[in-house]
Every structure is written in C-alpha cells, then in structure tokens.
N, C-alpha and C positions, 0 to 999 in steps of 0.2 A: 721506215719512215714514210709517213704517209704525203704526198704532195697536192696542194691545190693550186688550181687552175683557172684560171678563168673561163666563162661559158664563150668569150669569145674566140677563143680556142677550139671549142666544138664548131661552133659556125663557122669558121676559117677551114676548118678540114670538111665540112659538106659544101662552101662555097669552089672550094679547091677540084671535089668528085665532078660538078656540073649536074650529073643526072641526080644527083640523090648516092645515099649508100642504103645498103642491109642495116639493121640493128648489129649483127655480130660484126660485119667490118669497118664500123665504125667503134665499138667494143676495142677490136683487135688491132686498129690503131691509133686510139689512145692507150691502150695498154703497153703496144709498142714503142711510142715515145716519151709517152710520162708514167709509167709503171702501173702494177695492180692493185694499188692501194691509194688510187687518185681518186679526189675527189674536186668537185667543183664549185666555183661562188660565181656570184651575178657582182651587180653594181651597187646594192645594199650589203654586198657581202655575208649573206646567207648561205651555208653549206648543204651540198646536196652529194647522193651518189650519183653515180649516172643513168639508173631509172629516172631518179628525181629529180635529175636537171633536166631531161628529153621533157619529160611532164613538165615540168616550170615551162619550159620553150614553147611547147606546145599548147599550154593556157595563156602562153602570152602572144598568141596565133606568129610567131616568127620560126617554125618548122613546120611541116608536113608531116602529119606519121598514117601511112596509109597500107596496113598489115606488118611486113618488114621492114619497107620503104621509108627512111628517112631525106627527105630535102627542105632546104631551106624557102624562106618566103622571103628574098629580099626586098621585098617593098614595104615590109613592117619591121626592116633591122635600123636600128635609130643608127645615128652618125657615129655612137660610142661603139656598137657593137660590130 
C-alpha cells in the first residue's frame, strides 16, 4: 500500500537535521518511517514522488538543493508549512 504524506513532513525532518541532509539520507529516512512506496502532496494536494516534491520545494525557493545538500529556507516556509 502505498502512503501519502505530507511535504510538511519532509520540511519537519531537514528542519530537525539543522545543517541540511544528503539526498540519500533524507531518502533513507523517509523510507525508514513511512515506507518505500511514499509519496507526497502539498496544500492543493497534488501528488508527487520524492524527486518531484524536492523539485516543487525547490521552485517554490523553500529548500536549498546545492549538489547533494539539501536544507531548508525557513524564511520562505509560510505558517501552514
């Protein structure tokens, strides 16, 4: 079965890292707590994988993706996120 999540989910475990994570160990722990076959929605509730919600986040300048490095931009995370 496959599960969806919310993006604020994602931002809640890089705001949690502090520096940032890798792609893989942010991968490896969503995988770890909501399984391999998660997928993710926003606030319009549009479904993404998890390439395609980094990319949504990242078009909507609230992550950093700088090679491997993902961190969060908290000054562009609205009060819902």
């Amino acid at each position: 079965m496959t599960d969806i999540i919310h993006a604020h989910n994602l931002l809640e475990l890089l705001l949690q890292s502090e520096g940032g994570m890798t792609n893989d160990a942010l991968l490896s722990e969503i995988t770890t707590r909501f399984g391999e076959a998660v997928l993710f929605t926003n606030c319009t509730e549009n479904t993404y994988t998890f390439d395609q919600i980094l990319q949504f986040l990242a078009s909507r300048d609230k992550i950093i993706v700088k090679g491997d490095s993902i961190s969060v931009r908290k000054e562009n995370i609205c009060a819902d996120d």
